[in-house]
C-alpha positions, 0 to 999 in steps of 0.5 A: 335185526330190528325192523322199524318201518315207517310211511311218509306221504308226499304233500305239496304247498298249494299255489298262494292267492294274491295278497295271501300270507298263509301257506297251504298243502295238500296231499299229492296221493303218493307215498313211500313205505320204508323199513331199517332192514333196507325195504324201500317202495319207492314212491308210490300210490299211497294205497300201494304204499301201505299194502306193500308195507303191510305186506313186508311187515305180515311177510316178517311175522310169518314162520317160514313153511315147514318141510 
């Protein structure tokens, strides 16, 4: 299987002041780190995010140990 992992961070559009026509975001500090193999975070801290997705990706990389 392919493994395709992608992180998406979560924004939010930030309240608009009176009379203003121009949208506005910002990061909400939360973030999901997804892969095709079924590997799903969850919505998480964004550091948490890319830890445990740096993680799945090492742990995919590494031979299994030898007995």
């Amino acid at each position: 299987m392919k493994h395709a992992l992608e992180f998406h961070k979560d924004i939010r559009q930030k309240p608009a002041e009176p009379g203003d026509e121009w949208a506005e975001f910002e990061a909400t500090g939360t973030a999901r780190a997804f892969c095709s193999c079924g590997f799903d975070t969850g919505t998480v801290a964004t550091a948490d995010a890319v830890r445990l997705g740096r993680e799945h990706h090492h742990a995919l990389k590494t031979p299994a140990p030898r007995e």
